[in-house]
LOGU-218996 format. One record per residue: chain; residue in one letter; x, y, z negated of N, C-alpha, C in turn; residue number from 1. Coordinates in steps of 0.02 Angstrom, whole numbers, plus 50000, padded with zeros to 5 digits. Each point is the difference from the previous one (the first is absolute). Layout:
% LOGU-218996
<"A" "a" <X Y Z> <X Y Z> <X Y Z> NUM>,
...
This chain:
% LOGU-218996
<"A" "x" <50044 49458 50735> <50039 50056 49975> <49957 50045 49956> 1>,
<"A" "x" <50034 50041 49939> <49968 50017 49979> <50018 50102 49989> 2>,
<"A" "x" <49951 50029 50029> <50012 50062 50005> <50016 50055 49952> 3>,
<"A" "x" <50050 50031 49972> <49962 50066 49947> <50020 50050 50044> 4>,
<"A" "x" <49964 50051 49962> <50000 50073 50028> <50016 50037 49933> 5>,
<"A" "x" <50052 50036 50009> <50034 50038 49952> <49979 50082 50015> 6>,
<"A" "x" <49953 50042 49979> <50000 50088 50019> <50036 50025 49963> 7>,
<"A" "x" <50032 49990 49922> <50010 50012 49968> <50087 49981 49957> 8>,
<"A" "x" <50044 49977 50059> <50060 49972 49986> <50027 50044 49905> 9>,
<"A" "x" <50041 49955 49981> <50020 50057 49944> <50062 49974 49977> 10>,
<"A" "x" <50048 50026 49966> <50050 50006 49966> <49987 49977 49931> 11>,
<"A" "x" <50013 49923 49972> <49980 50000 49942> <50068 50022 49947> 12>,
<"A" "x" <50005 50041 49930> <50040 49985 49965> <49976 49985 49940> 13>,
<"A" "x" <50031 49946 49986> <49967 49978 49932> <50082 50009 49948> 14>,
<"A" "x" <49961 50026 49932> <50061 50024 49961> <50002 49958 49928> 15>,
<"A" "x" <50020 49970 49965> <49975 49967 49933> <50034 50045 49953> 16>,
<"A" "x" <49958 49996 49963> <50023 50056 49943> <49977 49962 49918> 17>,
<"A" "x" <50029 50008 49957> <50002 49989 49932> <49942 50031 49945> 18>,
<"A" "x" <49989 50056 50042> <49919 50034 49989> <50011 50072 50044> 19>,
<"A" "x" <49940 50016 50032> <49984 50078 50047> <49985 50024 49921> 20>,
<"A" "x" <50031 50042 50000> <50019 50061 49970> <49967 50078 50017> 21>,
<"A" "x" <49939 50011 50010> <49972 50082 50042> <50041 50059 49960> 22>,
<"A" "x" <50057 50038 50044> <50002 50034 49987> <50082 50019 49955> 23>,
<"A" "x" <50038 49928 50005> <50052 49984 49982> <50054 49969 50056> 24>,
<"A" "x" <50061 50019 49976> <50027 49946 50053> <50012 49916 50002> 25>,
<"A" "x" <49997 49953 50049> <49973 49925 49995> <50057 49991 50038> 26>,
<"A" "x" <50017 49937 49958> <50069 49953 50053> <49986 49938 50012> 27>,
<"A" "x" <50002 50020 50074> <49991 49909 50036> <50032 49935 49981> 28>,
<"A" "x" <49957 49967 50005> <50026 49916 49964> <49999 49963 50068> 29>,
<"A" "x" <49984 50023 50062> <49998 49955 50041> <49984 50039 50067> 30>,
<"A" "x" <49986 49996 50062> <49995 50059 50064> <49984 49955 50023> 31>,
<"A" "x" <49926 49984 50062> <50014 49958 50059> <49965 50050 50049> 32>,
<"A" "x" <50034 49999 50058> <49978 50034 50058> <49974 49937 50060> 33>,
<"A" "x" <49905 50010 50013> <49997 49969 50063> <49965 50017 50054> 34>,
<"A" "x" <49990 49981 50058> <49988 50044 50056> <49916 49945 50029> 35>,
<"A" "x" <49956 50035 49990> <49941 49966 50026> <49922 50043 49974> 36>,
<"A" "x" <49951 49981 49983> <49934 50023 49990> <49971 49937 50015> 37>,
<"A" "x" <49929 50017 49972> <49975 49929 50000> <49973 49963 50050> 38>,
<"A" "x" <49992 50000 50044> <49989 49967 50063> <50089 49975 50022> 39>,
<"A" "x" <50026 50019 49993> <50083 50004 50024> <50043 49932 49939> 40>,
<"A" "x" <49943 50013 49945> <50019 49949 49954> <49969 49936 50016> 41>,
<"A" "x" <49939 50013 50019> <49959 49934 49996> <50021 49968 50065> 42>,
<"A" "x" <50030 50038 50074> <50033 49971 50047> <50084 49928 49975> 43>,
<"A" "x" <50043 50064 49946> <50036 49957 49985> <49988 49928 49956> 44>,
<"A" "x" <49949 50008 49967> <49971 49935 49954> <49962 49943 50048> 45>,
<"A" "x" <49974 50038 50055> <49986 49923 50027> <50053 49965 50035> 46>,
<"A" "x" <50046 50042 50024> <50054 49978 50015> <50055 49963 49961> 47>,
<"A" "x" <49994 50020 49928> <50048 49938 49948> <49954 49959 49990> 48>,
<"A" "x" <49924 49993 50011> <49964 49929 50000> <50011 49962 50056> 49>,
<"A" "x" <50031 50015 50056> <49984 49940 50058> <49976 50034 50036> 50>,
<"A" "x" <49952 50066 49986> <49955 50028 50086> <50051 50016 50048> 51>,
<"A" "x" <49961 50022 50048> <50026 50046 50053> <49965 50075 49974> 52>,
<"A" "x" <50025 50035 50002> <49980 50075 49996> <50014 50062 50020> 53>,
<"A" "x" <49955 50042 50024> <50039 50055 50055> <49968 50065 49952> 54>,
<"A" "x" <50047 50050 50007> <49984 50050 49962> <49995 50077 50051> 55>,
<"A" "x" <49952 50022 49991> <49998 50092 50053> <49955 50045 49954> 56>,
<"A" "x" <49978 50039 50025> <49998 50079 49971> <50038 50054 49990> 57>,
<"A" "x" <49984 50035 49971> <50072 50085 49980> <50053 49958 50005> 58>,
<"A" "x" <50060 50066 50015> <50061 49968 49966> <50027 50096 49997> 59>,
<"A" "x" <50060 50005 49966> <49987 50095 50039> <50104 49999 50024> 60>,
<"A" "x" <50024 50048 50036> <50075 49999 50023> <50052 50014 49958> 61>,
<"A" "x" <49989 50026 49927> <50060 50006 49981> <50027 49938 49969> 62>,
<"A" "x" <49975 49966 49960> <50019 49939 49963> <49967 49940 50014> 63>,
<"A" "x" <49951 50012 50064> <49976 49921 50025> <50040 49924 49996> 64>,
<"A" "x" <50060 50026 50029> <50055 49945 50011> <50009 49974 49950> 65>,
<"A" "x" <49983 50002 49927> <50026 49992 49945> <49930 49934 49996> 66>,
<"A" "x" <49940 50021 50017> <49951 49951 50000> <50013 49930 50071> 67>,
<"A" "x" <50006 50044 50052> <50026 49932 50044> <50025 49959 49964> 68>,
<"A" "x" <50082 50043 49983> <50067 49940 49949> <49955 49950 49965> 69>,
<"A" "x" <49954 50003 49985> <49954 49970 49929> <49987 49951 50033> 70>,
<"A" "x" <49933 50021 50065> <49975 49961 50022> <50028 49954 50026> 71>,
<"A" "x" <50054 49993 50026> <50056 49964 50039> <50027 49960 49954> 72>,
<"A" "x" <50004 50018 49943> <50043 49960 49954> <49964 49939 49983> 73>,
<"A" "x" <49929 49997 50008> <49942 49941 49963> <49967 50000 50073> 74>,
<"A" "x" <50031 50029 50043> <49979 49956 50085> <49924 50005 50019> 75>,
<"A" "x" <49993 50052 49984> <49922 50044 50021> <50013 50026 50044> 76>,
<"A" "x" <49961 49981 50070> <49994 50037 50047> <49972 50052 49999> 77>,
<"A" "x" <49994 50081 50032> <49981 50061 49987> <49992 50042 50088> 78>,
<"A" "x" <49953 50042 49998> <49971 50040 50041> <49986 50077 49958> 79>,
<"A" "x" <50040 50049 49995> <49948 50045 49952> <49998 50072 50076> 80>,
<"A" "x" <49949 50036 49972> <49989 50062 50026> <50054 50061 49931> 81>,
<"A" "x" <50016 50030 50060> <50064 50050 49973> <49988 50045 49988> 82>,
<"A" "x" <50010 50038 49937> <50002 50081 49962> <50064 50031 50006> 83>,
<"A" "x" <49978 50082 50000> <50043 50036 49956> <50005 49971 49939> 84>,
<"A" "x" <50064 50032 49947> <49997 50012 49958> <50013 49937 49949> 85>,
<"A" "x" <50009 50011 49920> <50009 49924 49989> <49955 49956 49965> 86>,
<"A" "x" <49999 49950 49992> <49958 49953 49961> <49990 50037 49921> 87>,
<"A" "x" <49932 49990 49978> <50014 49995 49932> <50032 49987 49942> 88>,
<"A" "x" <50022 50029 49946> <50040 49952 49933> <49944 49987 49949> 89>,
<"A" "x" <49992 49956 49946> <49970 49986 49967> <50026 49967 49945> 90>,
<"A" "x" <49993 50052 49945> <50049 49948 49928> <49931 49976 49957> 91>,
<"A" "x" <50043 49942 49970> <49964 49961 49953> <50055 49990 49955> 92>,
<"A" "x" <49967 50011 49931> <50047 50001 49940> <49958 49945 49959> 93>,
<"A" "x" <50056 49958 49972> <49968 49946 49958> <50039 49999 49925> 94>,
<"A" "x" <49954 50002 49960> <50034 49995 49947> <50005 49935 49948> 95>,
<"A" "x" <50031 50001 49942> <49998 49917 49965> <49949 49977 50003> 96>,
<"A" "x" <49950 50044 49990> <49925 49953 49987> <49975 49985 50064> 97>,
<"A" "x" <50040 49999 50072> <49969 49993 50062> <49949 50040 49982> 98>,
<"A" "x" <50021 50050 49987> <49931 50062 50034> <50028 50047 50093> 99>,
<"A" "x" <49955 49989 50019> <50017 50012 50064> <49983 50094 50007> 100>,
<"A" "x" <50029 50044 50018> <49995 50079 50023> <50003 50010 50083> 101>,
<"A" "x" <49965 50013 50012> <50031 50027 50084> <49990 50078 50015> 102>,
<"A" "x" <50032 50012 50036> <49996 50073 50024> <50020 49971 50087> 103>,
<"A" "x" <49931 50016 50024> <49999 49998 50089> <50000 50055 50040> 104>,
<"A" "x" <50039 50013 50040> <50028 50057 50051> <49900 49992 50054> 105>,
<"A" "x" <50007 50035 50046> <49964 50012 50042> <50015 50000 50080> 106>,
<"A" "x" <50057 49994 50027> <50024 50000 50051> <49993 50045 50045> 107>,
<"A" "x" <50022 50005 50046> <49972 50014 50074> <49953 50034 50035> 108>,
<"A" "x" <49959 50037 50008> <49931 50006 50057> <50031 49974 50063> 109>,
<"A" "x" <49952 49958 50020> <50004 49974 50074> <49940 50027 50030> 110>,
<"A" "x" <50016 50006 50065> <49958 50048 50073> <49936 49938 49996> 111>,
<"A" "x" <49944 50026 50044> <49969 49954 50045> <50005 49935 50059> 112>,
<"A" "x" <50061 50042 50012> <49990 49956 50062> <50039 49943 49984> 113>,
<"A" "x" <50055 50013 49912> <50036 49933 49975> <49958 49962 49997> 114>,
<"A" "x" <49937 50032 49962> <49951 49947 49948> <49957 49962 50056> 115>,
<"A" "x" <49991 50023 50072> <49985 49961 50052> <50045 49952 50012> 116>,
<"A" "x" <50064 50021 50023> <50037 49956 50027> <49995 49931 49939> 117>,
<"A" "x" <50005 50009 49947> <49999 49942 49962> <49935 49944 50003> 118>,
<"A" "x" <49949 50034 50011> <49929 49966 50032> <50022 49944 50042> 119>,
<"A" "x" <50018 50039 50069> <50031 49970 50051> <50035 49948 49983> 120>,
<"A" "x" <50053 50006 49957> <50057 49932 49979> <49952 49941 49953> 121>,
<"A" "x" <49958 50035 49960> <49952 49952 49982> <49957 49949 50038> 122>,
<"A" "x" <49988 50044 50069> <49957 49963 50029> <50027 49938 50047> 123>,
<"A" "x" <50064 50033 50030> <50047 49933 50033> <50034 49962 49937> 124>,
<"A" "x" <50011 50009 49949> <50028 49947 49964> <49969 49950 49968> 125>,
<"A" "x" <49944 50004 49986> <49955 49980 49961> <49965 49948 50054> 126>,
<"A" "x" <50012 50001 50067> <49949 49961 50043> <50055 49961 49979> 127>,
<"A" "x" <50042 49977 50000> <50041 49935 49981> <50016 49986 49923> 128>,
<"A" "x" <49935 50032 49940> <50043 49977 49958> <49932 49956 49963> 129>,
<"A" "x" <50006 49960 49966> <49972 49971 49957> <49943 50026 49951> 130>,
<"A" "x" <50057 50036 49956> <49960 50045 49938> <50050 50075 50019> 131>,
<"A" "x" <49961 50061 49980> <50006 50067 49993> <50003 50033 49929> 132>,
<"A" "x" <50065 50009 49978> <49990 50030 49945> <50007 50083 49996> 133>,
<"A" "x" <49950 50026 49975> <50003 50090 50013> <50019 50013 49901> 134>,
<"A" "x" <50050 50041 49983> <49997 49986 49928> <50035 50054 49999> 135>,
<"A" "x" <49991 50048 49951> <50037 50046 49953> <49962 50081 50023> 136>,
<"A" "x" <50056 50060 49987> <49961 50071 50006> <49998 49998 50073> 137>,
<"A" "x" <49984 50073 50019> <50020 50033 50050> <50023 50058 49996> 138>,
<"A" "x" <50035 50032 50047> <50053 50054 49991> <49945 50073 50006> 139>,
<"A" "x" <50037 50056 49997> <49957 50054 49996> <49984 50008 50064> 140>,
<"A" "x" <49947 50062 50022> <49939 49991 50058> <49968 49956 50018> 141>,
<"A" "x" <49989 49946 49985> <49969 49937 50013> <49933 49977 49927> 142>,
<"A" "x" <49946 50010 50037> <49931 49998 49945> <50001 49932 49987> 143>,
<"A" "x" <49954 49986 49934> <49972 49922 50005> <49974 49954 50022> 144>,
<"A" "x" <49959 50066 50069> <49966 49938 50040> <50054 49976 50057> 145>,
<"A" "x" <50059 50011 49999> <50055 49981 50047> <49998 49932 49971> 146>,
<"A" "x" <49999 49954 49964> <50008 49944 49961> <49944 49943 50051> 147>,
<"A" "x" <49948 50056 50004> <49921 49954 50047> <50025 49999 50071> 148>,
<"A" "x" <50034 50060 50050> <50037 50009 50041> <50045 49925 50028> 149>,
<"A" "x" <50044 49984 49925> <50053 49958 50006> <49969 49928 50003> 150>,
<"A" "x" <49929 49986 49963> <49962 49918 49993> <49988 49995 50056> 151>,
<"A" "x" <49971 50067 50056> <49961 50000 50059> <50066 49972 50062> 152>,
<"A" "x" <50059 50030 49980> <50057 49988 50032> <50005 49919 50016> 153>,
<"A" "x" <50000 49989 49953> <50005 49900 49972> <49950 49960 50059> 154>,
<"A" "x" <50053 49974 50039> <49968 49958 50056> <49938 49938 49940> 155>,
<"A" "x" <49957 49977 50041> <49931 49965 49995> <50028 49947 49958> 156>,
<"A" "x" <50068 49974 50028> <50011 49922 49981> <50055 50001 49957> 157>,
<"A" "x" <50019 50048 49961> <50027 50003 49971> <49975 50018 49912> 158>,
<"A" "x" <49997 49942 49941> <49991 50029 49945> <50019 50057 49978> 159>,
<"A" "x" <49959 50034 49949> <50028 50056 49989> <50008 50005 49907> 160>,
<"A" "x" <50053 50024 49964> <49977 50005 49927> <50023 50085 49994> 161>,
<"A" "x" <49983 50021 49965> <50018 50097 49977> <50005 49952 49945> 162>,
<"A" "x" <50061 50054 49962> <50019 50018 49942> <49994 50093 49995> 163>,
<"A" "x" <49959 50028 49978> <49977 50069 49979> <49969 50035 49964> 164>,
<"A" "x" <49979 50051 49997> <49981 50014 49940> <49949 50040 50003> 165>,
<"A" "x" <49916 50024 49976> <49965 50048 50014> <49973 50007 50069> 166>,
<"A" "x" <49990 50071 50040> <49982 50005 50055> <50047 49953 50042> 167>,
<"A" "x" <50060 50007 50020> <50051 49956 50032> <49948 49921 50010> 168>,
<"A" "x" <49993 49960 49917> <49987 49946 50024> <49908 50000 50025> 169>,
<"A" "x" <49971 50045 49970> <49941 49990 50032> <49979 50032 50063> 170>,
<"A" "x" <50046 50027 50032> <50020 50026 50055> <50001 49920 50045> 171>,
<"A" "x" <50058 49964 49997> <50018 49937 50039> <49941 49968 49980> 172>,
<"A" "x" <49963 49969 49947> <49950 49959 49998> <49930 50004 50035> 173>,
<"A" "x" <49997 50066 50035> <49936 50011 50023> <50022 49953 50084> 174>,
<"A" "x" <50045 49976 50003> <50014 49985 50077> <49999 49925 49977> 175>,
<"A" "x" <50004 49962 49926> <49990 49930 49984> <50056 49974 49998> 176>,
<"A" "x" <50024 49975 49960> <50066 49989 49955> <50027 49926 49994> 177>,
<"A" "x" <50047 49981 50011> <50002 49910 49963> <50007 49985 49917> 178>,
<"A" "x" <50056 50055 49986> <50002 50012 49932> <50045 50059 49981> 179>,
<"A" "x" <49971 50027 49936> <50014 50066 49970> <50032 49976 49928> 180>,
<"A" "x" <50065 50037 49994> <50036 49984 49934> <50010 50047 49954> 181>,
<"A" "x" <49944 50024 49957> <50014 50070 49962> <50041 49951 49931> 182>,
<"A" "x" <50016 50026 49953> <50015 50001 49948> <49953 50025 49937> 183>,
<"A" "x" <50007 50005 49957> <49932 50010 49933> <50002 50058 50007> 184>,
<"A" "x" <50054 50038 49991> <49997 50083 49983> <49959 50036 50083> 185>,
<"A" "x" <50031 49961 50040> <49998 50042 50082> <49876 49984 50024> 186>,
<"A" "x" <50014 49924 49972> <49925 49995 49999> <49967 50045 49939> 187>,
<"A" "x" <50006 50022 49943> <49977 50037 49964> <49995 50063 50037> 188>,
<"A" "x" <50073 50024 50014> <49995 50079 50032> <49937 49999 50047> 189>,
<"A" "x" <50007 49947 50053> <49966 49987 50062> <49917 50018 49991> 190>,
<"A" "x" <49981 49951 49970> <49943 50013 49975> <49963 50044 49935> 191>,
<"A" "x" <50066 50056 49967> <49988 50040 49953> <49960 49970 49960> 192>,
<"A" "x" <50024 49949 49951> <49963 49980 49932> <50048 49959 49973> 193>,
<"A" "x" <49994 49982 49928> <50057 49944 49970> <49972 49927 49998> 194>,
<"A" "x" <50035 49951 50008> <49958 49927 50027> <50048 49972 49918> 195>,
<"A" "x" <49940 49983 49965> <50013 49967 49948> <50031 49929 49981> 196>,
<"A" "x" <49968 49955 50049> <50008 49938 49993> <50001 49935 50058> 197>,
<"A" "x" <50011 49939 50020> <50000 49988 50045> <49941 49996 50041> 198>,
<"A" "x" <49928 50011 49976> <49936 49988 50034> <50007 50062 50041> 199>,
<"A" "x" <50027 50081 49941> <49973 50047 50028> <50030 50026 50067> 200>,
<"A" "x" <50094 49969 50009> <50042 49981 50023> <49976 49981 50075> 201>,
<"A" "x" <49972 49934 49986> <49955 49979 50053> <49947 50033 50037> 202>,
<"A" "x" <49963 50051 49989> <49954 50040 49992> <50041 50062 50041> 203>,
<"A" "x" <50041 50011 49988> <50035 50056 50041> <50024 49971 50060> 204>,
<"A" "x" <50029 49923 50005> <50021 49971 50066> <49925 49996 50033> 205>,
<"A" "x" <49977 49986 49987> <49911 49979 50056> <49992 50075 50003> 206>,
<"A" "x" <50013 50054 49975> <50007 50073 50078> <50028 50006 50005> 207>,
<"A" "x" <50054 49966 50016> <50065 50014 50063> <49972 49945 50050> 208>,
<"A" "x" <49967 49921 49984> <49966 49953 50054> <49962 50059 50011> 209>,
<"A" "x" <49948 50027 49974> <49926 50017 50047> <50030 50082 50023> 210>,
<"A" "x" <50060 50004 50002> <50032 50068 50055> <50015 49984 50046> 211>,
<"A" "x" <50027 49918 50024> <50022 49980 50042> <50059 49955 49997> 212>,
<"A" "x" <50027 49992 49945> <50058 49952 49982> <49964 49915 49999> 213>,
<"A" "x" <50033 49960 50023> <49965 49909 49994> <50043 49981 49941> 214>,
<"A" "x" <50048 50018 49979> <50013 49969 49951> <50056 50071 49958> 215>,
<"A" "x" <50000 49988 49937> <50033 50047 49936> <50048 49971 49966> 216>,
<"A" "x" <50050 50010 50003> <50048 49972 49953> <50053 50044 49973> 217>,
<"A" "x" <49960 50011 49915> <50013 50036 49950> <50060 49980 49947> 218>,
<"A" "x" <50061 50043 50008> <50040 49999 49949> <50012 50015 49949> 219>,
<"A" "x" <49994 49955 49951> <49994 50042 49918> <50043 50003 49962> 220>,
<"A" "x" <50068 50018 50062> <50079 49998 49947> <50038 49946 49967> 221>,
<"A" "x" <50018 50011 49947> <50025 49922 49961> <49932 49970 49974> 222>,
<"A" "x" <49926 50035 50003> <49960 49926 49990> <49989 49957 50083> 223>,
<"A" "x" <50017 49993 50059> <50003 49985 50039> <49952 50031 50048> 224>,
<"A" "x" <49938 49964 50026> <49960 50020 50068> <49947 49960 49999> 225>,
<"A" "x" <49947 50054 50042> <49945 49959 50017> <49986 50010 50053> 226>,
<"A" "x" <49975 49963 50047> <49969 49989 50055> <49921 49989 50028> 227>,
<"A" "x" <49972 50027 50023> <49935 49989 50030> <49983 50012 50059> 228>,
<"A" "x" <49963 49955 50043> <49967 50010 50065> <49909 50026 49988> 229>,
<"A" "x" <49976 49994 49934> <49934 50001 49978> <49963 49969 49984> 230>,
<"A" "x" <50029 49910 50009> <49955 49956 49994> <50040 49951 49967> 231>,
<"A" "x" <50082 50009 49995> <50040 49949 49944> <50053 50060 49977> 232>,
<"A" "x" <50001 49986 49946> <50046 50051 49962> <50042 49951 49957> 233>,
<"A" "x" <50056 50040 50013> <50066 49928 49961> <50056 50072 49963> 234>,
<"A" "x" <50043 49957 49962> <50023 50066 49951> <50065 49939 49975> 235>,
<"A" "x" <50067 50024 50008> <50059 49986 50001> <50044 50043 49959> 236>,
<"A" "x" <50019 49962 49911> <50053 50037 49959> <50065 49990 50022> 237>,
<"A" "x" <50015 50061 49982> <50086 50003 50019> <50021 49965 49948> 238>,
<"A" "x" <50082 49992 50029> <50043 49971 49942> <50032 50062 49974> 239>,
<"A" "x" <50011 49980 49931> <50021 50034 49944> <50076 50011 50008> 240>,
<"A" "x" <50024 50043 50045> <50062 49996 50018> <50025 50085 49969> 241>,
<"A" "x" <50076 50002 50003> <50041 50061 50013> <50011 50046 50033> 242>,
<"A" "x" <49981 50058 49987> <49969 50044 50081> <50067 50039 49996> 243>,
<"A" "x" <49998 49999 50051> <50073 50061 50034> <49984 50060 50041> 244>,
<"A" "x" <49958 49982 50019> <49959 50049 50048> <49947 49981 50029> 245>,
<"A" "x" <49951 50054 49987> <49935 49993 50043> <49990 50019 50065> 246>,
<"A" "x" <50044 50041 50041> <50007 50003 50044> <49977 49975 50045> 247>,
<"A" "x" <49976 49993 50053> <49999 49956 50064> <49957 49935 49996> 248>,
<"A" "x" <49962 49994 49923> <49967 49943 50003> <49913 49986 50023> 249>,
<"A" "x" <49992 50051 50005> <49953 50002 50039> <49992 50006 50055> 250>,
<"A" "x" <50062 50010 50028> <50026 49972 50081> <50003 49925 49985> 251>,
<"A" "x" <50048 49990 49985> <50001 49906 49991> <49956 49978 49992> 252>,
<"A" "x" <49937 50019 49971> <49934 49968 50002> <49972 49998 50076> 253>,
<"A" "x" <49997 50054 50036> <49974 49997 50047> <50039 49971 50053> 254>,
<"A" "x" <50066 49981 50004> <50012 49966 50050> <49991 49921 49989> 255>,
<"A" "x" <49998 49976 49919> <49998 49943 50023> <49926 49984 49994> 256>,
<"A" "x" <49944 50058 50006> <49937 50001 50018> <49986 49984 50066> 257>,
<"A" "x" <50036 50033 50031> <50008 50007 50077> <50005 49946 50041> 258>,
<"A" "x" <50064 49965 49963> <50019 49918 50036> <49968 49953 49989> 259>,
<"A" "x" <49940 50011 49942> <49943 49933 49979> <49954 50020 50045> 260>,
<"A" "x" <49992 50068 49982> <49931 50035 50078> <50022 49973 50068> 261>,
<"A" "x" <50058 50000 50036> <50010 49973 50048> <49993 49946 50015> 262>,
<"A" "x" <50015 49957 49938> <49975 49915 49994> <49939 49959 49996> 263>,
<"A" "x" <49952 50073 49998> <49945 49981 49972> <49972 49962 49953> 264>,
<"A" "x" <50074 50001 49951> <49973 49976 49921> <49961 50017 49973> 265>,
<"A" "x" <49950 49952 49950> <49947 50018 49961> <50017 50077 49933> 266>,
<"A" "x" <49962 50038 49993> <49996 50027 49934> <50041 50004 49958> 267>,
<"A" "x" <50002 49931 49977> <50050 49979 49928> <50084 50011 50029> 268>,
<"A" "x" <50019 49957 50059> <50057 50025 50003> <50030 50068 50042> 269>,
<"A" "x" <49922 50046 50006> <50032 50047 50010> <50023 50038 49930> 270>,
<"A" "x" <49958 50006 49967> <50015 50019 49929> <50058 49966 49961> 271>,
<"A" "x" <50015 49948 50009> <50050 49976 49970> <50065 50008 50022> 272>,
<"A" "x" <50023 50000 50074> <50065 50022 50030> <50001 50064 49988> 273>,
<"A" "x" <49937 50054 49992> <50008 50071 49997> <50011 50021 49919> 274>,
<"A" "x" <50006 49966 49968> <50026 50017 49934> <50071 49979 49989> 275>,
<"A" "x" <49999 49939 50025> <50091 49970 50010> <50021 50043 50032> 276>,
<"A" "x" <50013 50031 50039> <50032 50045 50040> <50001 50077 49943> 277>,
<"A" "x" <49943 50022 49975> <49996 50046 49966> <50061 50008 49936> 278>,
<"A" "x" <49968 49935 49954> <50041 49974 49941> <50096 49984 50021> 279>,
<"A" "x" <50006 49983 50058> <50073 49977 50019> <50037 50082 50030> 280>,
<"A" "x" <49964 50053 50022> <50001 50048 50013> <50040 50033 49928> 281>,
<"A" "x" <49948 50007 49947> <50039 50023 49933> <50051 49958 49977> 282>,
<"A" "x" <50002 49937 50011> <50065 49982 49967> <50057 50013 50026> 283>,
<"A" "x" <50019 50047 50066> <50041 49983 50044> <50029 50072 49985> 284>,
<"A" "x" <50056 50008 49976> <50047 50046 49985> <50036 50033 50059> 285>,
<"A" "x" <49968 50079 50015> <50042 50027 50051> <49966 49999 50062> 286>,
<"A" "x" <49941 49982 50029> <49980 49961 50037> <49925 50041 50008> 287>,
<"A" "x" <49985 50018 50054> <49925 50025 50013> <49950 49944 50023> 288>,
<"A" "x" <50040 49954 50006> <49968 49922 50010> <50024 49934 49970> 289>,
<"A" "x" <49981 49927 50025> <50034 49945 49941> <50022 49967 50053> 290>,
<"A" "x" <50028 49954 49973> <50009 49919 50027> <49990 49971 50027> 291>,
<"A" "x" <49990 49947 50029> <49958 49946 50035> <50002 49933 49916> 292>,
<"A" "x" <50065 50003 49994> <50000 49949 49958> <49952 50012 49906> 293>,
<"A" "x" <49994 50058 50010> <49985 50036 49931> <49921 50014 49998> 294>,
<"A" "x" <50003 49992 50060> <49902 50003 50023> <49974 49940 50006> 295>,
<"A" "x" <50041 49938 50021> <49983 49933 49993> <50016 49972 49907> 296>,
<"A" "x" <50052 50029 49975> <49963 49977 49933> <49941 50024 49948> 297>,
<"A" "x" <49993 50079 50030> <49952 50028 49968> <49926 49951 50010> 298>,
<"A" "x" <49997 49987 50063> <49936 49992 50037> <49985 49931 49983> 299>,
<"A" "x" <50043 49966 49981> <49995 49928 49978> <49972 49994 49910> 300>,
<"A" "x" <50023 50046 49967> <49974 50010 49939> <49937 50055 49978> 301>,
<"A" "x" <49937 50000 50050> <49983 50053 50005> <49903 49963 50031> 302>,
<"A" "x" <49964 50013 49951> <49927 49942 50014> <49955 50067 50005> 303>,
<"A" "x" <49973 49980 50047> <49912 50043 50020> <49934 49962 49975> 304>,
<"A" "x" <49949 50030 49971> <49969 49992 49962> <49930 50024 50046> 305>,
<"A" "x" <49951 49990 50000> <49921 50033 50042> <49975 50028 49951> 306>,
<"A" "x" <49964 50068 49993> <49969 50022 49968> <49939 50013 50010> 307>,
């Protein structure tokens, strides 16, 4: 089974627009409303691959039910710890040129003794699960080293990957990591500098290994991903496809990261299912996730290379 932990549930709305306009009025070409965050996403994606997957963390009382409905609908089992108050909203505006805008809400403050109780659910769920995925923000009152809190949570025998960002992820890596999934911009922020090229690229993954991560697997958008443990480095182009949304694809990377980690597949096809999933993610209209069938053709037209 494979675990996520959601702190950070959210309200996605994504709006398409013909061009954002600052400062004018803009008319929608399209509206999709969906109910998840990224751990909550990457639960539902291993679940349209074939996993088993269980999803816990936040959830808050006014509009929770609206995330159950979700979860229920793609047959994710769920455990969450309960708030006041309601979940986050979060718009994303896309325009012709797939330029992506977001404006993200902040949610909630949750007490202490929530951000315990969720420990707790970490620690009994996780003794039965496979892999542990901890991925996305955290809500207000809750610091970055709550993230190291949550790795420490993570029973012995259970893999672990973070998806995070800054203190958050070097927070979880000091407790030793299976794998860490930043993105180009989130590893730039991370390590405050601009990474030019794929060596220098590489160069920024070997300190996230020597923080505590065993293996890095870096997304570089529509040029695809790279992967490293420190001692083989492999690098996988995307296909040249039609984007609809970027949304959620860096969830889809990590779950079908998750189900090769559980398999104990080599390197290459972790990098390679984690871009199929990524790439089938944008083609998928409406959708904070893809296919099963749309990730098996991506992944079939889609070669890893060693660098």
């Amino acid at each position: 089974m494979i675990l996520t932990v959601c702190m950070s549930p959210c309200t996605d709305v994504t709006i398409e627009l013909d061009a954002l306009n600052v400062g004018k009025t803009n008319v929608v070409k399209s509206k999709t409303v969906s109910f998840g965050g990224k751990a909550l996403n990457v639960a539902i994606g291993v679940k349209r691959l074939g996993g088993e997957s269980y999803a816990t963390g936040l959830m808050y009382n006014e509009n929770g039910y609206m995330f159950e409905n979700a979860l229920n609908r793609e047959g994710v089992p769920f455990t969450f710890v309960w708030n006041k108050g309601r979940v986050r909203e979060n718009y994303k505006f896309i325009d012709n040129r797939s330029m992506l805008t977001e404006v993200n809400d902040v949610g909630e403050e949750i007490s202490k003794e929530k951000a315990e109780e969720v420990l707790g659910m970490v620690r009994m769920l996780s003794a039965r699960s496979n892999v542990t995925v901890l991925s996305g923000g955290l809500p207000r009152g809750v610091t970055a080293d709550y993230y190291g809190r949550l790795a420490r949570a993570v029973d012995e025998k259970s893999l672990k990957i973070i998806d995070a960002v800054g203190q958050r992820l070097f927070s979880a890596m000091e407790t030793g990591v299976d794998l860490v999934k930043p993105n180009i911009d989130e590893l730039e922020n991370t390590l405050g500098r601009h990474l030019t090229d794929k060596a220098d690229m590489l160069t920024g993954c070997y300190e996230l290994l020597d923080r505590g991560a065993k293996r890095v697997l870096l997304s570089l958008g529509k040029q695809g991903a790279i992967i490293t443990d420190g001692t083989r480095n492999y690098y996988c182009k995307s296909m040249n496809v039609a984007v609809n949304s970027t949304v959620g694809a860096g969830d889809g990377m990590v779950a079908a990261a998750a189900l090769k980690l559980q398999e104990d597949a080599p390197l290459s096809e972790i990098l390679r299912a984690g871009v199929a999933a990524g790439t089938a993610t944008v083609m998928t209209t409406g959708q904070t996730s893809f296919t099963k069938e749309k990730f098996g053709e991506v992944l079939s037209n889609l070669r890893v290379t060693e660098i």
